[in-house]
C-alpha positions as CSV (number, residue, x, y, z in Angstrom):
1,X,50.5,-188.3,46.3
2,X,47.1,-186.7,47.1
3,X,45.8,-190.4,48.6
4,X,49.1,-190.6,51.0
5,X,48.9,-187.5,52.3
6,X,45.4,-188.8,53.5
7,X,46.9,-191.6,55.0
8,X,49.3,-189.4,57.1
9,X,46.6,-187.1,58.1
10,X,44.8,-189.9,59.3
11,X,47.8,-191.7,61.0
12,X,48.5,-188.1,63.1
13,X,45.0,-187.8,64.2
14,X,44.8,-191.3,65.2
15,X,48.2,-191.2,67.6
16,X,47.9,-187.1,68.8
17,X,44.0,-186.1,68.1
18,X,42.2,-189.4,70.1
19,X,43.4,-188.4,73.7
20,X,41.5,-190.3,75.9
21,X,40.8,-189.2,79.7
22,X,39.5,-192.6,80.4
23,X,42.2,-194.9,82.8
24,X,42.1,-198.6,83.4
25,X,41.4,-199.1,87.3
26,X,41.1,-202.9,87.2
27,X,41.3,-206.1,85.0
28,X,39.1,-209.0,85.8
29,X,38.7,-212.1,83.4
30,X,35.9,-214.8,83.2
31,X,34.7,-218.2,81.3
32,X,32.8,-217.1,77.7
33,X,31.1,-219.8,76.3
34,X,30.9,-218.7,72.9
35,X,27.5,-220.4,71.6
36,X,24.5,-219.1,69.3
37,X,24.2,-216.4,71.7
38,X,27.6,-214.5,70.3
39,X,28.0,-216.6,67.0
40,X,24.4,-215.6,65.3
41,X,25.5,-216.9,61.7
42,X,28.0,-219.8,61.5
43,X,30.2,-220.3,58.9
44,X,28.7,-223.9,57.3
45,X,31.8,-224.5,55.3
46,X,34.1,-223.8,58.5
47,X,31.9,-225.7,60.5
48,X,32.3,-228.7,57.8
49,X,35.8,-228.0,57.8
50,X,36.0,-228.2,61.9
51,X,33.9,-231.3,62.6
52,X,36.9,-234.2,62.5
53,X,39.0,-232.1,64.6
54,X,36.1,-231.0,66.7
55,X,34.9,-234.8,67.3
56,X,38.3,-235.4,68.4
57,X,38.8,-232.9,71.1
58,X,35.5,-233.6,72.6
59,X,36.3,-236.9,73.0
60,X,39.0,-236.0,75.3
61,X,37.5,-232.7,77.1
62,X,34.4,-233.9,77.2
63,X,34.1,-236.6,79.9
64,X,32.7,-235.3,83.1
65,X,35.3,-235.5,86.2
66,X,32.4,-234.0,89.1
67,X,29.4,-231.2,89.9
68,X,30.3,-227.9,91.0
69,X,27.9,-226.3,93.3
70,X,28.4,-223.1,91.9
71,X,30.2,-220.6,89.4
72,X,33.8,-220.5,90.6
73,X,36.0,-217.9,89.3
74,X,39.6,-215.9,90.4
75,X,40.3,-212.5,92.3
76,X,42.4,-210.9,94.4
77,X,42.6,-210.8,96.7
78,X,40.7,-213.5,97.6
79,X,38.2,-215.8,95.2
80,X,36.2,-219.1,95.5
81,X,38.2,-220.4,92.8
82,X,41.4,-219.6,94.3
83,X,40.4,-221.1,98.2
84,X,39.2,-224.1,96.4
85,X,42.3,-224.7,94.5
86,X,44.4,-224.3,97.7
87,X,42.7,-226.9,99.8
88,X,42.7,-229.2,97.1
89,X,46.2,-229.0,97.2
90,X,46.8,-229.3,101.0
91,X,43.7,-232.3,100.1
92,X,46.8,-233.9,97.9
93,X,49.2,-234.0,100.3
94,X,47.8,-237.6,102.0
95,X,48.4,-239.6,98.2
96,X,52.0,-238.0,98.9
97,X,52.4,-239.1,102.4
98,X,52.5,-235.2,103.2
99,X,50.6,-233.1,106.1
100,X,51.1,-229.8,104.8
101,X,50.7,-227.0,107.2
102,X,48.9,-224.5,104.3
103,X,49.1,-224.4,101.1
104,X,49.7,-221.6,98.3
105,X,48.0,-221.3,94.3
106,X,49.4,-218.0,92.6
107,X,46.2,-216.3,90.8
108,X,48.5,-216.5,87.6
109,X,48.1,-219.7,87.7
110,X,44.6,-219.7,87.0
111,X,43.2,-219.3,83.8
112,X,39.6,-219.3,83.6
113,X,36.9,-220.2,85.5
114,X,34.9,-223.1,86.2
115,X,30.9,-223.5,85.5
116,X,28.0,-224.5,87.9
117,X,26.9,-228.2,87.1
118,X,29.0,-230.6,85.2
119,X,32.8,-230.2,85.0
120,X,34.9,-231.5,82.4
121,X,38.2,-232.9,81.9
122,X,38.4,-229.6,79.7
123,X,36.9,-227.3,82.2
124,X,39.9,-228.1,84.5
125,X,42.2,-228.2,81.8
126,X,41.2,-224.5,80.4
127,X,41.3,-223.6,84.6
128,X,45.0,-225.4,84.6
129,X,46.2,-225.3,81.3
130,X,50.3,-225.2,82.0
131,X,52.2,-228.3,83.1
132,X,52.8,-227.6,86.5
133,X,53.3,-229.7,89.2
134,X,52.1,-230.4,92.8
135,X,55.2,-230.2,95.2
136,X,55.8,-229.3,99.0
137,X,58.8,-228.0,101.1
138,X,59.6,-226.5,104.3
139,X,60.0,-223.1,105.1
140,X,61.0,-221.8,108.6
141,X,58.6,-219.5,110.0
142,X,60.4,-216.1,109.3
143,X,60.4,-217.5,105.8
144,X,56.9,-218.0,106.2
145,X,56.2,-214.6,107.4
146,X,57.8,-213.4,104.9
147,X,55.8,-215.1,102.0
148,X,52.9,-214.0,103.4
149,X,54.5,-210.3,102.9
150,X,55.1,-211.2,99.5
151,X,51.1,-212.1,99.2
152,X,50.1,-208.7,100.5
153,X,52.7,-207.2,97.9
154,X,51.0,-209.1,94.7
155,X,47.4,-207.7,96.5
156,X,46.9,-211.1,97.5
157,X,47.5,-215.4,96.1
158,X,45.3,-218.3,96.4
159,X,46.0,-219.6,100.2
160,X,44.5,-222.7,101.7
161,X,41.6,-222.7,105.0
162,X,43.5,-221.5,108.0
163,X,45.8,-219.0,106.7
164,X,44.5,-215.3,108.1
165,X,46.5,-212.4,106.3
166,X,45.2,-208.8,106.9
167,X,47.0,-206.4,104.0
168,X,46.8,-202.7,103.3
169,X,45.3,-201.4,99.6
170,X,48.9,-200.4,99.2
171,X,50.0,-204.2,99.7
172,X,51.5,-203.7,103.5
173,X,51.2,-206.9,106.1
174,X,49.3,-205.8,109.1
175,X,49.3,-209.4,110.3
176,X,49.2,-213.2,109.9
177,X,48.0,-215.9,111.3
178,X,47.7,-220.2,110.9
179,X,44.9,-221.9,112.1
180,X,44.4,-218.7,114.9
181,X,48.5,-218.6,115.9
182,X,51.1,-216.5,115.2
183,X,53.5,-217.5,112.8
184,X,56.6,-218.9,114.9
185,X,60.1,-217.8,113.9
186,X,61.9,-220.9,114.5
187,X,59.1,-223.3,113.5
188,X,59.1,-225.5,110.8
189,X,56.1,-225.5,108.3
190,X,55.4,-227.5,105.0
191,X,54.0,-226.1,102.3
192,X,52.0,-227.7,99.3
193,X,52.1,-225.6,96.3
194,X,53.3,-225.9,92.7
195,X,56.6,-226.2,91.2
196,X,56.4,-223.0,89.5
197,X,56.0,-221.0,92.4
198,X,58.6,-223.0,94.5
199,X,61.0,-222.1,92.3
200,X,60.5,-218.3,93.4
201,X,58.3,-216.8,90.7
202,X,55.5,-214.2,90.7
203,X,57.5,-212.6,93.0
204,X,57.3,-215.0,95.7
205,X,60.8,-215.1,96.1
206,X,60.3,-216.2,99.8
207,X,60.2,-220.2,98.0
208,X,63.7,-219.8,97.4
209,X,65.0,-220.6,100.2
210,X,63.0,-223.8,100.6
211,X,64.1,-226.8,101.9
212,X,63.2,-230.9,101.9
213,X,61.4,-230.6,98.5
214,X,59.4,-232.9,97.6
215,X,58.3,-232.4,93.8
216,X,57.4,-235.6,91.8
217,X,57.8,-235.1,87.9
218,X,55.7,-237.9,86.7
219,X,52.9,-236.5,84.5
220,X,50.0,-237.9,86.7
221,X,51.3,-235.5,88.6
222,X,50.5,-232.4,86.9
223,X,48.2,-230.4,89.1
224,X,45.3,-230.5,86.6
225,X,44.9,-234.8,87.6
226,X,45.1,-233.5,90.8
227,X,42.1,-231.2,90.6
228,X,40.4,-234.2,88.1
229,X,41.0,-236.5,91.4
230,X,39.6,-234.3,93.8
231,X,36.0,-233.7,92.1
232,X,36.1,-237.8,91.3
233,X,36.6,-238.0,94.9
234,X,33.3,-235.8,95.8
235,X,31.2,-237.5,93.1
236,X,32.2,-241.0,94.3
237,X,30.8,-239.7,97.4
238,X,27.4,-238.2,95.7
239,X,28.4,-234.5,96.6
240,X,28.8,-231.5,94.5
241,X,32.1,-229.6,95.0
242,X,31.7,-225.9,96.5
243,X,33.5,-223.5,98.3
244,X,32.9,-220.0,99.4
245,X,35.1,-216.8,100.3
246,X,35.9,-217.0,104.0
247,X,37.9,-213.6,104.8
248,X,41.3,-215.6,104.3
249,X,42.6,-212.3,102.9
250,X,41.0,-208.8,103.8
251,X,42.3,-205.6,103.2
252,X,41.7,-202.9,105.8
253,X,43.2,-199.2,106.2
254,X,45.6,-198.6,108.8
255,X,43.6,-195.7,108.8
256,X,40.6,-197.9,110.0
């Protein structure tokens, strides 16, 4: 009796007594290798146990696909990781017969980030991890614009060279532009993204009302080959992959 009463104490101090004053302002996530540097004392026997299975998976994640130039990870509202990923998309579009006009990666998409140096088949797969798909579709420019409202409101996507958006901290358009023009009402653009976010999600319901889609389901298809194919592209060329922010989506004060 006396030992569950202790319990209960404890319980009520735990859920009413620890107030904390502390309040989360932001959630970033990054790549951990966890090596000797956070595993000081491995387990032999689970290591024993591992090593089959372990052989295994490295055969498949371990082959090297290309270089990247530098760390590359995901932000909003705008990241290396995430410009990359949207060019390589509108990059796609040529094995598809397709001249996308931009192209759009949701953040959610992307799951870790990718190392300086060699990249592995796993690397992309622990950046890609889901089965999506590469797909495009038209959307007529008031569509277009907007999307690109819908961007602002999420605090910004991955969108490909070209697109300018300028968004309020509170997630408000203040303008948009492609390739240094205004968005045209009645204009017709195609858009390269992935079939998960053509289908409307992560609130980009503005993909909805899509039309002349294009989405192949063979598994080759699977955006993660298509990121594999785009770094064996650079190293069949010698180069390193590498991208950089470029001001595709800034956030400025209407107060400013």
């Amino acid at each position: 009796m006396k030992n569950s009463l202790y319990i209960l104490i404890i319980i009520v101090l735990t859920l009413f007594g620890c107030v904390s004053h502390y309040q989360i302002t932001g959630i970033t996530r990054s790549r951990i290798l966890i090596d000797s540097v956070f595993d000081r004392h491995p387990d032999p026997a689970a290591a024993l146990f591992m090593e089959p299975y372990k052989h295994e998976v490295d055969s498949i994640m371990s082959p090297v696909v290309g270089r990247a130039a530098r760390y590359m990870w995901a932000e909003k509202p705008e990241s290396n990781l995430s410009n990359l990923l949207s060019d390589i998309l509108v990059w796609a579009g040529t094995a598809y017969g397709e001249t996308p006009s931009f192209a759009v990666y949701n953040m959610g998409g992307i799951r870790a980030a990718l190392p300086a140096g060699d990249i592995t088949y796993g690397d992309v797969l622990e950046v890609a991890p889901f089965d999506n798909k590469i797909c495009f579709l038209s959307l007529s420019g008031n569509k277009v614009t907007e999307l690109f409202q819908q961007i602002a409101r999420t605090h910004g996507e991955g969108v490909s060279h070209g697109v300018r958006l300028v968004i309020t901290p509170d997630g408000d358009l203040l303008s948009a532009n492609l390739n240094g023009e205004e968005i045209e009402p009645d204009s017709t653009y195609r858009v390269a993204t992935i079939d998960f976010v053509a289908q409307g999600n992560d609130n980009l319901t503005a993909f909805k009302d899509k039309t002349d889609f294009n989405a192949p389901q063979d598994t080759l298809n699977n955006v993660r080959f298509v990121i594999m194919d785009y770094f064996r592209s650079a190293a069949a060329r010698g180069e390193d992959v590498d991208t950089q922010t470029e001001g595709r989506i800034t956030v400025k004060s209407i107060n400013n």
